[in-house]
N, C-alpha and C positions, 0 to 999 in steps of 0.2 A: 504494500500500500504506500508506505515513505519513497520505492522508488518511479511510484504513477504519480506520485505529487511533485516528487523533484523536477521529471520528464514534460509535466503539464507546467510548471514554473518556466524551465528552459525554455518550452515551446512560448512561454508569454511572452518571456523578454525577449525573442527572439521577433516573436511579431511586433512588438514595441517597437525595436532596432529599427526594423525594415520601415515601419511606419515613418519614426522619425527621420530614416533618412532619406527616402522617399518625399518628404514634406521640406527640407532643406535641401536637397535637388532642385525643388519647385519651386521655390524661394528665392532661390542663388538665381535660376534662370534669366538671361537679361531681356530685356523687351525686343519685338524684333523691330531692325532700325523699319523707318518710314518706305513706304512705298517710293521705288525712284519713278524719276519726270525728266522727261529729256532738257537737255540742258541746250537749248537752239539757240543760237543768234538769231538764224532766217528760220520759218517754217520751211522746211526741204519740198520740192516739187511732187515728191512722192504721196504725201497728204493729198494734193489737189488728183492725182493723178488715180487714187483710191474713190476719192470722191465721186469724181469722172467714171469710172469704171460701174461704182455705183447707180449714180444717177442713169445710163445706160441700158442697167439690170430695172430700171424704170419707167423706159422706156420717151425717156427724155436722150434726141439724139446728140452726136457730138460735134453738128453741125449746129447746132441750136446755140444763140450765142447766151448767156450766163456773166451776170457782171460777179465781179467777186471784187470785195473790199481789200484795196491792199495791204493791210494790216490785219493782226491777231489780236480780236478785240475781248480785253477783260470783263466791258461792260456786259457780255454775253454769260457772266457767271454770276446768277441773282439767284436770291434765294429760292424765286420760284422754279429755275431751270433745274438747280439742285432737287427740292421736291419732286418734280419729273425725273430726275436720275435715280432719286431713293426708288420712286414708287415700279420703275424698269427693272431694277434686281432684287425686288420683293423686299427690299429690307425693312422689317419690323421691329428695330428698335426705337429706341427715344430720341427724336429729329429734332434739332433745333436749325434749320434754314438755313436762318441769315446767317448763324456763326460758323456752320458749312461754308455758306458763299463766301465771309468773311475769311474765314483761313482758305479757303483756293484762290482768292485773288490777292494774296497780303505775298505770295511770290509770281503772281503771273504778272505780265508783263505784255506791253503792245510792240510784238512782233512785227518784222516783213513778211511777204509769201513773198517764195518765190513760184512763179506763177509758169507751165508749163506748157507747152503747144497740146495737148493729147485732146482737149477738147477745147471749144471754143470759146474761151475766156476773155472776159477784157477786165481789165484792173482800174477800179474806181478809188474812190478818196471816202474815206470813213465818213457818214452823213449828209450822201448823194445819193442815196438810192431812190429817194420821193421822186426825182427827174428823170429816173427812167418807169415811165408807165408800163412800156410793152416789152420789161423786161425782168428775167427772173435775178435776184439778187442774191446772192450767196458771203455768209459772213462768219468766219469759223472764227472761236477763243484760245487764245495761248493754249499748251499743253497743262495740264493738271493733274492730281492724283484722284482719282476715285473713292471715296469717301465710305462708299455701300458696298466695294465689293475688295478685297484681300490683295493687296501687291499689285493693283492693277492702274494704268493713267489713260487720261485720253483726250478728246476735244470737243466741243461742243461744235455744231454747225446749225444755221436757221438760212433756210429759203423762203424768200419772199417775192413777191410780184406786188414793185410797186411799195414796198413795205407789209402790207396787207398781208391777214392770213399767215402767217410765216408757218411754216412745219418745220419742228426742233429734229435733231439728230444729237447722239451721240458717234464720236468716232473712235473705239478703242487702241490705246498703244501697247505695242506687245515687245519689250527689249528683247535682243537677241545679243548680248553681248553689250556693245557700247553702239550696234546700230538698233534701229527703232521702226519697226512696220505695223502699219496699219492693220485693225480686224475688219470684222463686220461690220456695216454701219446699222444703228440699230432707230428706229424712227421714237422718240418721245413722244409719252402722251401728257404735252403741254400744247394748249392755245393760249394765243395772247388776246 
C-alpha cells in the first residue's frame, strides 16, 4: 500500500512538472513580430497589371480606357472600408473601425503607380475624377497589413464612373521572399 502511495505521489509531481513547465514555455513564448507590408517607393506595375487581368475576368475589355489616379491614396483607408474588410473574412471579434483605419494609415503613405501598357490606362491627378463622366475611374490605397486575417497585406481598390457608385475591392499581397505578388481580387460589400 506505502509503495501505490509513493508511485501515485511520483506520478503527481511529475504531472505538476510537466504542467508547470509546459505553462512557462507558454509564457517565455515571444509574440509573433507584425505582419510585413511591402516597403515600395512606387507601386510596381505588377498591381495594375493584376488588376487588369482582373477586371478582364469581368469582362471589362483592355481596350476600354480606365482612368486611374496616379497616386496611392491613404484617404481610401476609412473606417468604413475596414468594416467591409472585417465583414469579407468573417471576422467576429470586437471591431473598433476607426482605430483599425487609424493604425493602417499612421504608416501608409501616398505612393506613385507606376502605370503599365497591359490595358488601357490613362493617369489622372488625385481629385479629377468628377471631369470625367464617361469614364470608369480606378483608385487603389498604399499597401497595408490586414487586420482580420493572420500575416496577410494588401490594397484596397474603388471603381467608379464619374465618382458615382464606386465598387470596393480588396487586392491581396502575398510575399514570396523580398518580392511581392498579387492574389485574388476579392469584391467588398461596401456602398458609399
Amino acid at each position: 500500500m506505502r509503495e501505490a502511495c509513493r508511485s501515485l505521489n511520483f506520478t503527481r509531481h511529475t504531472s505538476l512538472f510537466t504542467l508547470l513547465l509546459l505553462a512557462s514555455c507558454a509564457t517565455a513564448a515571444k509574440t509573433p513580430p507584425p505582419p510585413r507590408v511591402p516597403q515600395w517607393t512606387t507601386v510596381p506595375p505588377a498591381v495594375l497589371e493584376a488588376l487588369c487581368a482582373e477586371f478582364r475576368d469581368e469582362g471589362i475589355s483592355t481596350s476600354t480606357t480606365i482612368n486611374i489616379v496616379k497616386t496611392a491614396q491613404p484617404a481610401l483607408i476609412t473606417p468604413y472600408s475596414m468594416q467591409a474588410l472585417a465583414t469579407t473574412f468573417f471576422y467576429h471579434g470586437s471591431l473598433d473601425s476607426s482605430r483599425a483605419a487609424a493604425n493602417a494609415t499612421a504608416s501608409a503613405a501616398e505612393l506613385p503607380i507606376a502605370i503599365p501598357s497591359g490595358c488601357a490606362w490613362r493617369g489622372i491627378a488625385p481629385q479629377t475624377a468628377s471631369r470625367y463622366i464617361d469614364t470608369m475611374t480606378l483608385e487603389i490605397s498604399p499597401p497595408i497589413a490586414n487586420p482580420f486575417e493572420r500575416n496577410t497585406a494588401g490594397l484596397f481598390a474603388r471603381m467608379a464612373l464619374a465618382g458615382e457608385s464606386p465598387t470596393w475591392y480588396w487586392l491581396p499581397l502575398v510575399s514570396r521572399g523580398e518580392v511581392w505578388a498579387a492574389g485574388r481580387l476579392t469584391t467588398l460589400l461596401y456602398r458609399q
